[in-house]
Every structure is written in C-alpha cells, then in structure tokens.
C-alpha positions in Angstrom: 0.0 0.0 0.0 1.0 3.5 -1.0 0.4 6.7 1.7 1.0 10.2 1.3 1.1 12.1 4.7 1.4 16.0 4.8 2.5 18.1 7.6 2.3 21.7 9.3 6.3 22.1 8.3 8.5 21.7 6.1 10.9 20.4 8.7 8.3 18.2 10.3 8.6 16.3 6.9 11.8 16.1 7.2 11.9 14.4 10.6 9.0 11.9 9.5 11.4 10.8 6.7 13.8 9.8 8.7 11.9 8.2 10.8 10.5 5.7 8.1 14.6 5.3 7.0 15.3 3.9 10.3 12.2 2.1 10.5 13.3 0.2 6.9 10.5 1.9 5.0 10.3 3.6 1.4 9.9 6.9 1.6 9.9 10.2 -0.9 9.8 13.7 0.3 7.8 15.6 -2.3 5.1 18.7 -3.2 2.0 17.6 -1.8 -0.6 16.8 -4.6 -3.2 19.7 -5.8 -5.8 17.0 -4.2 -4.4 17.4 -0.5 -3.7 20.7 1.0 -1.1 21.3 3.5 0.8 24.5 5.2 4.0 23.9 4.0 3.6 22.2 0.9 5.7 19.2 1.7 4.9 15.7 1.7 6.1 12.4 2.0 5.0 9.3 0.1 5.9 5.8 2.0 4.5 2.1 1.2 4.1 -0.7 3.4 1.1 -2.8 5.2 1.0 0.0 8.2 0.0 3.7 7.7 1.6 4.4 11.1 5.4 4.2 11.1 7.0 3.9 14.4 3.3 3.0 16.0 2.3 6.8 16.9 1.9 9.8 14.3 4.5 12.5 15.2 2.8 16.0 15.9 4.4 17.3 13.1 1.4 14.9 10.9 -1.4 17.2 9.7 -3.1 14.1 7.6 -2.2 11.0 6.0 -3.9 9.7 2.9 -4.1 6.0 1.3 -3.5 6.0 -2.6 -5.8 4.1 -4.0 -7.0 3.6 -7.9 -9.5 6.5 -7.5 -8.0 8.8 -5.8 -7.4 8.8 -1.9 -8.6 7.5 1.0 -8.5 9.4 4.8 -6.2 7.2 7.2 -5.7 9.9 9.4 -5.8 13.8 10.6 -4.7 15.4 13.7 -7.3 17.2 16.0 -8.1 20.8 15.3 -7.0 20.7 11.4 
C-alpha cells in the first residue's frame, strides 16, 4: 500500500522521513498533490502494510492519505486541522 502524509512544516517532513529510513521503510519527500492541502507544501509518500510508522503519528502529521485507484482514502488527521 502507497500513503501520502502531509504536515504543518517543512521540517516536520523532514523528521518523518527519517523516521520511516530507520524504520526500513520507502519513503519520498515531495510537493503535496493539488488533491491534498497542506501548510507547508511538503509531503512524504511511504509504502508498506502500516499507515503508522513507528506506531504513533508525530505532531508534526497534519493528515495521512491511502493512494488508491481512484483517488485517496482518509487514514488519518490530527485534532483541530
């Protein structure tokens, strides 16, 4: 499975990429699609079978999305965005 996450920074991006490195996961830091908003206009796009690297969203997260064939899916958003 493919997820695109977006955050409130660019450096919160940052940090969430290298969190999936160490956790062994694929990751690309990249501008967040015209389908998903965001404040900084970073995202990072990561596979694998759990939308939740590390097993807790960092505060840096704003949303996380699930590709999918038609478009994409909600997995996640932090309270108050």
């Amino acid at each position: 499975m493919s997820y695109i996450a977006t955050f409130y920074s660019h450096f919160g991006a940052i940090r969430f990429k290298k969190l999936c490195q160490q956790e062994g996961i694929p990751v690309k830091v990249m501008p967040v699609p015209r389908a998903l908003s965001s404040s900084c206009g970073t995202c990072a796009e990561y596979g694998g079978s759990d939308p939740c690297p590390g097993g807790e969203y960092p505060a840096e997260v704003e949303q996380v999305v699930e590709v999918t064939g038609e478009g994409y899916r909600p997995v996640y958003r932090a309270e108050g965005s």
